[in-house]
VOGU-3710 file (C-alpha; in Angstrom, 3 decimals, decimal comma):
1> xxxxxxxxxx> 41,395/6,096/-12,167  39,227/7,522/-9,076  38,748/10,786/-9,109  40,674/13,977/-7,400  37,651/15,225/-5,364  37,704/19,322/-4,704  37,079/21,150/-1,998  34,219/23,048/-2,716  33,957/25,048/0,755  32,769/21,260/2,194
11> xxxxxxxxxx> 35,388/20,890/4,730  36,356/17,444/5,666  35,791/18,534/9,149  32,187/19,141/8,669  31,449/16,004/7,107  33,403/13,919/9,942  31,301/15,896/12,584  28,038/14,523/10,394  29,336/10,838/10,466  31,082/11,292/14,336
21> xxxxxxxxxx> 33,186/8,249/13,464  37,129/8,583/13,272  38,451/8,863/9,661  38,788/4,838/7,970  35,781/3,682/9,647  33,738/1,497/7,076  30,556/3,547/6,052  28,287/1,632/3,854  26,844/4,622/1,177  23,711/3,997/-0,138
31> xxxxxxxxxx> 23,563/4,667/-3,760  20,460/5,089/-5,750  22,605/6,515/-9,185  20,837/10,095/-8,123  22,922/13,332/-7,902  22,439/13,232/-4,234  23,522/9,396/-3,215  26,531/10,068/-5,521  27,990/13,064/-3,948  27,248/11,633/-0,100
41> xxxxxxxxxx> 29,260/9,103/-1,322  31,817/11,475/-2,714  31,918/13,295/0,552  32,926/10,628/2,539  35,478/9,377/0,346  37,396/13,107/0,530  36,961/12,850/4,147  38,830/9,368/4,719  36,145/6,549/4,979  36,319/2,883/3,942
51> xxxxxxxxxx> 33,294/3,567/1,466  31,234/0,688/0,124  28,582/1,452/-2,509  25,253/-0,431/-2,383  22,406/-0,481/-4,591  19,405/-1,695/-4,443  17,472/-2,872/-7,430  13,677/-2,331/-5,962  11,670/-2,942/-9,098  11,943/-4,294/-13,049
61> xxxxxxxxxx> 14,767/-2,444/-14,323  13,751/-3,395/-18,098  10,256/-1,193/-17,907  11,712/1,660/-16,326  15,054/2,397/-17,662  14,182/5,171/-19,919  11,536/6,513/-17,045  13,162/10,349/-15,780  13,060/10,856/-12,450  13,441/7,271/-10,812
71> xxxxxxxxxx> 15,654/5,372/-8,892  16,689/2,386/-8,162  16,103/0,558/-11,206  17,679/0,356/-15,020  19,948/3,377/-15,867  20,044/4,153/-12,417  21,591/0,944/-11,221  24,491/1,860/-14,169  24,992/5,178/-13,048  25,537/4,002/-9,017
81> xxxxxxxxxx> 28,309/1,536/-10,923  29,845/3,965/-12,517  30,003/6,258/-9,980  31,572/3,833/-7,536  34,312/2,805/-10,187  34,917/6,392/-10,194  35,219/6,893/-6,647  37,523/3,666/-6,493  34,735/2,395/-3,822  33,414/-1,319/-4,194
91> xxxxxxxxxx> 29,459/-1,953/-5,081  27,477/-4,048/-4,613  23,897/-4,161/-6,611  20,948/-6,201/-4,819  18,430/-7,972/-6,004  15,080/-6,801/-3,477  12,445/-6,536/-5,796  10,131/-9,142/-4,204  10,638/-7,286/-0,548  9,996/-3,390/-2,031
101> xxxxxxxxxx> 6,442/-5,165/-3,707  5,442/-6,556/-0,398  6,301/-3,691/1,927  5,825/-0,649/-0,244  4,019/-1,507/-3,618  1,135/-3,643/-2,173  0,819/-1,386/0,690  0,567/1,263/-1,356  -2,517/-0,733/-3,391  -4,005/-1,869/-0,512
111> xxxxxxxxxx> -4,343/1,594/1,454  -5,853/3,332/-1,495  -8,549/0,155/-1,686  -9,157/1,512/2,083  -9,694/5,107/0,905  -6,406/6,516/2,772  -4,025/8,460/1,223  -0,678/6,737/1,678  2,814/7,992/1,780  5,409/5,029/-0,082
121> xxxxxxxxxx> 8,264/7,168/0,729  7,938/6,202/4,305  7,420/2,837/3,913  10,393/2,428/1,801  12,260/4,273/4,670  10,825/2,088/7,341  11,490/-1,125/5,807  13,315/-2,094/2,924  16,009/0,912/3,294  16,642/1,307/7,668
131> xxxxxxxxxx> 15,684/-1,996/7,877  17,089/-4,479/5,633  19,651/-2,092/3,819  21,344/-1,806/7,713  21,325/-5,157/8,124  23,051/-5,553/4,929  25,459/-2,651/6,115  26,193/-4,285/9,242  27,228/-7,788/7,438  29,648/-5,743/5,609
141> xxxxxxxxxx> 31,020/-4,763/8,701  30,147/-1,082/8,134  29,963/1,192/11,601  27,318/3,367/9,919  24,874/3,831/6,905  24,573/6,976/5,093  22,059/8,214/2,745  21,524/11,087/0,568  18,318/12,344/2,731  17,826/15,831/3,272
151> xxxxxxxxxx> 17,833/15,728/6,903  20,359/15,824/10,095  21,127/13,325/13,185  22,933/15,710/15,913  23,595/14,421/19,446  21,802/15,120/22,325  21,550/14,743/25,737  19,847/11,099/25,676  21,733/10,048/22,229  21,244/10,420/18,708
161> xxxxxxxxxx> 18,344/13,203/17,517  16,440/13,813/14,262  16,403/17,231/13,004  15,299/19,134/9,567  17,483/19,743/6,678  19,011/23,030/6,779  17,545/23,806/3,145  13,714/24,010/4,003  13,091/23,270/0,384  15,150/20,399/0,265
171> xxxxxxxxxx> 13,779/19,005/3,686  13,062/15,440/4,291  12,631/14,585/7,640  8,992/13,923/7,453  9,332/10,725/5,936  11,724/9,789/8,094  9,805/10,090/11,110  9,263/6,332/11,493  13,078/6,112/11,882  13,363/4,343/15,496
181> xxxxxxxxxx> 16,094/4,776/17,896  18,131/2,033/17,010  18,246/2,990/13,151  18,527/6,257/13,999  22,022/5,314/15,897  23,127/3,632/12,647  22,336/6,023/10,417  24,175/9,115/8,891  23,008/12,135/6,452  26,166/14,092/4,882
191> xxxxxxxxxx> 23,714/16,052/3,164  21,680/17,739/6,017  23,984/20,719/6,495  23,733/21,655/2,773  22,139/23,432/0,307  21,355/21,264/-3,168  22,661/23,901/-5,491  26,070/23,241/-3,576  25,275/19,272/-4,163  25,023/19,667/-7,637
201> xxxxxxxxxx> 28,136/21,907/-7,877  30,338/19,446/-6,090  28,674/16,853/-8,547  29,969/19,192/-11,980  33,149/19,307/-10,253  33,817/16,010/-9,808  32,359/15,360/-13,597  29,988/12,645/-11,989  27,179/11,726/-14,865  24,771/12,129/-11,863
211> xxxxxxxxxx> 25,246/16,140/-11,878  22,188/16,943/-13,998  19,991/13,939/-13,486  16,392/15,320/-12,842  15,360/14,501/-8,719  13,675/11,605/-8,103  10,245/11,878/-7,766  7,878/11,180/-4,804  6,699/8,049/-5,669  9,331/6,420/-7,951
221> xxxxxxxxxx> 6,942/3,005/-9,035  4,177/5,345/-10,343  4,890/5,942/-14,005  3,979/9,978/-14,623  2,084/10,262/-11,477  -0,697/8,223/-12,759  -1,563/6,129/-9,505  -4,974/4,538/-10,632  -3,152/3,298/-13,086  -1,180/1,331/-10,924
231> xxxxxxxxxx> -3,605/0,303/-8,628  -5,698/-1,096/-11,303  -3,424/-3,156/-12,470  -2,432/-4,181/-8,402  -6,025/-4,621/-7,591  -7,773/-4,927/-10,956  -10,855/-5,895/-8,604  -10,956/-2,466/-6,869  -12,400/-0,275/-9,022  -16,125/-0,691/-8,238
241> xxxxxxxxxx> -18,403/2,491/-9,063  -20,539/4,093/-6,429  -22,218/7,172/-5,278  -20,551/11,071/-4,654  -22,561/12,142/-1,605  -22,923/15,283/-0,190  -22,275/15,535/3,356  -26,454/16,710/3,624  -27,205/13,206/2,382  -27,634/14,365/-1,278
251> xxxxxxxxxx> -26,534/11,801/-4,430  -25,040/14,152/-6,838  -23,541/11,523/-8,744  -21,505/8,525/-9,667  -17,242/7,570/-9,515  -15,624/4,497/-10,656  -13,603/3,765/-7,383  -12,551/5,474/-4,320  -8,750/5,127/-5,265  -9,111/7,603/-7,640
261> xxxxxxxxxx> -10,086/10,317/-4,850  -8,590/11,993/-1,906  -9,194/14,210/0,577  -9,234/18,035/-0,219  -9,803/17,087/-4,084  -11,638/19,487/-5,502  -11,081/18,764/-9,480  -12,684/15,412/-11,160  -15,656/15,340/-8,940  -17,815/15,952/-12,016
271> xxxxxxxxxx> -21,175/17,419/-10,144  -22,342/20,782/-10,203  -24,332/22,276/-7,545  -23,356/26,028/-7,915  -20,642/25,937/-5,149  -16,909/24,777/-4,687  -17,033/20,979/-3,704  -14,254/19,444/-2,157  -13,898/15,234/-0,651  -13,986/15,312/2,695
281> xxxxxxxxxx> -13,919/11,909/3,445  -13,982/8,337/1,931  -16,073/5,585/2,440  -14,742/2,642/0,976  -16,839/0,358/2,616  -20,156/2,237/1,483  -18,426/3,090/-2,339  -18,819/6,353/-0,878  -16,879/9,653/-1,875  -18,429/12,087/0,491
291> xxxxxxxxxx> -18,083/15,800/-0,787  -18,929/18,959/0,751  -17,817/22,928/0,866  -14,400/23,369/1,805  -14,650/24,521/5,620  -16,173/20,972/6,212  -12,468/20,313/5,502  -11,080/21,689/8,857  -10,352/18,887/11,368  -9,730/20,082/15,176
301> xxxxxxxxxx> -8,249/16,623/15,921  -6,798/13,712/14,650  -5,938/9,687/15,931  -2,462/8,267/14,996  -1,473/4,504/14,155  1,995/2,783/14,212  3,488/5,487/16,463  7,244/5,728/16,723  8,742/8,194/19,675  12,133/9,861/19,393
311> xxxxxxxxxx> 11,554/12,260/22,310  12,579/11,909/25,852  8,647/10,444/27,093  8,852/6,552/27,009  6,522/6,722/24,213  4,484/8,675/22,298  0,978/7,044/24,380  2,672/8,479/27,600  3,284/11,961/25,820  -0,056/11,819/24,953
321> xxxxxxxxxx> -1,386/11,403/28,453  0,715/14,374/29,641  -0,603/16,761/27,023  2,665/17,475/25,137  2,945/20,709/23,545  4,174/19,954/19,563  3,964/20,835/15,917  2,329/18,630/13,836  2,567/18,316/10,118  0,211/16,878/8,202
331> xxxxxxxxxx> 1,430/16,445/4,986  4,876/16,830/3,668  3,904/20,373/1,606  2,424/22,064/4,717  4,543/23,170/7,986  4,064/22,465/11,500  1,103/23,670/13,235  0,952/24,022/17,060  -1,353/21,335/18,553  -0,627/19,189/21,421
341> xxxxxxxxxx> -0,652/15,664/22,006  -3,600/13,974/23,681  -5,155/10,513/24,981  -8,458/10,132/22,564  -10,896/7,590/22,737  -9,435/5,645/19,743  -5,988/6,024/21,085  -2,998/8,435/21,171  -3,449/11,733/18,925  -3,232/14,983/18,050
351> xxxxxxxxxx> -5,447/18,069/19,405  -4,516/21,422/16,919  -4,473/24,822/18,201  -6,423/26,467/14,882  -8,465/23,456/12,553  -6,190/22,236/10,162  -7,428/21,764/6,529  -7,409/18,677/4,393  -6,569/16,504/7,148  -6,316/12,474/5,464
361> xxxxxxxxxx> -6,314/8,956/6,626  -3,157/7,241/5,572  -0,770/10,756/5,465  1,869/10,999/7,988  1,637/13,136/11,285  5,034/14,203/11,658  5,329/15,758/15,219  8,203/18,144/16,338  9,591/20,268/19,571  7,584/23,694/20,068
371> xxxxxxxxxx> 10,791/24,462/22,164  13,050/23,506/19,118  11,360/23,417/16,061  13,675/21,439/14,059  13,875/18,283/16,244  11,144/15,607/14,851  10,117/13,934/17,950  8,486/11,449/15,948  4,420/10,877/14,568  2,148/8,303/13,228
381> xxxxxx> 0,291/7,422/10,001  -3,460/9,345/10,255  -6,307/6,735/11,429  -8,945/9,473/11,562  -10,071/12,608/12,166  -13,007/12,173/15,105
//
């Protein structure tokens, strides 16, 4: 029997003004088994939407169904089921394992080999989710795709904008920053507007399983955060030893691979030379990790590669040119910094106000409005720091 869904204090009308279509329009709810998927879905039951359930099973079920903290695979799959019966919505359960390896796994693998510091989240955002999931969404004849991101679209003046989550600690809308207009038009975030302990207490209410599953963690392929682990197995070939250099030109020692290092480590580096040590930059062609103290950290500038604009500039080359005024952040843990957007000789990037630390190849620049901090005008994965 679906379930009687409470009120909560989540008025239907605030979810309707999130999804801006009339009530009965077919919304296609992404659903990962998480607390989070499973309440958006919720949510736009109660408010009057055709609701379809999809899941999408993005890697071998059978290793990781005991794994805490995952998605999208083995218990999770169940749970999105059994959620959807609940909610008296139809699923449907995917097979895109052999897409998620090629666009997210293998990148993943492959970036490390380079010595950046990649961000899978993103990827999965860019591709396999906005991408194909849509297209799936649209074949079902939905009018819109919503997911359980932490984030908001709001309407403005030239269409559809991208703005932060209202719970800063729940934010997600810097790996959503390669979300392109036409996605962006498509997609919906019931979530944005709330705070998670209200998530989970809409989840007890409705006596969903999902209520006290742990959050899914950052990278959901990488069992207990163990990376190299990964990667070796990826790119058993990769691991090739080679010198720690200081940035004077000193050999202080040996590693066994550049993928186990990034930049602003400071523990592992096994040397001693009576001061703090930190990697400042890796040299994959050379076998190089180059370490040095931690002010050698600071980077005044930064180049960006596959750009995506959300702001009212054609692009984010011509914003460049005209020496937009934006916050840039770095890495997901850090916020904004004032810097503004320039035309460098390696192409369109980022000039900071005050040196920003730690500052590595592969990370996300996530770039919002100075004038309205909450609007993500869009970014670029870090090429460089010249």
């Amino acid at each position: 029997m679906p379930l009687k869904l409470p009120d909560l204090g989540l008025t239907e009308g605030a979810v309707r003004e999130a999804v801006a279509l009339a009530p009965g329009a077919r919304v296609v709810a992404a659903m990962s088994g998480g607390v989070d998927s499973t309440v958006t879905a919720a949510l736009l039951k109660r408010a009057g939407y055709d609701v379809v359930g999809v899941t999408l099973q993005l890697y071998d079920h059978g290793a990781s169904v005991q794994k805490k903290g995952a998605c999208c695979a083995g218990q999770d799959i169940h749970d999105a089921r059994s959620a959807a019966e609940a909610l008296g919505a139809p699923h449907y359960v995917l097979d895109y394992e052999s897409r998620f390896r090629a666009a997210v796994i293998d990148d993943f693998a492959d970036a490390y080999v380079r010595g950046e510091t990649p961000v899978p989240c993103i990827r999965c955002n860019q591709t396999v989710k906005f991408q194909d999931l849509a297209e799936i969404a649209r074949d079902l004849g939905a009018e819109a795709l919503a997911t359980g991101h932490y984030a908001r679209r709001l309407s403005g003046a030239h269409g559809a904008e991208l703005h932060r989550a209202v719970d800063p600690a729940r934010d997600q809308s810097y790996f959503l920053f390669a979300t392109t207009r036409r996605q962006l038009s498509f997609l919906r975030f019931p979530l944005g507007g709330l705070e998670k302990p209200a998530v989970r207490a809409l989840a007890a209410e409705l006596g969903l399983a999902a209520a006290d599953k742990p959050d899914s963690q950052d990278i959901c392929f990488v069992p207990e955060g163990r990376y190299a682990t990964v990667i070796d197995r990826l790119r058993p070939n990769a691991a090739v030893g080679g010198d720690i250099v200081h940035l004077d030109g000193r050999i202080l020692g040996r590693h066994q691979g550049v993928t186990r290092y990034t930049v602003g480590q400071r523990r592992g580096l096994n040397v001693a030379v009576g001061e703090p040590l930190f990697v400042v930059r890796l040299d994959a062609a050379r076998r190089q990790v180059v370490v040095g103290p931690r002010e050698a950290l600071l980077a005044e500038r930064l180049t960006l590669k596959e750009t995506n604009w959300l702001g009212e500039a054609d692009d984010l080359g011509a914003a460049a040119i005209a020496g937009q005024p934006v916050l840039a952040r770095v890495r997901s843990t850090r916020e904004p910094a004032p810097a503004r957007l320039a035309m460098l000789q390696a192409g369109p990037g980022v000039v900071f106000d005050t040196p920003e630390e730690g500052v590595a190849p592969g990370q996300a620049c996530v770039l919002y409005d100075r004038d309205e901090p909450s609007r993500v005008l869009g970014g670029g994965f870090i090429a460089g720091t010249p």
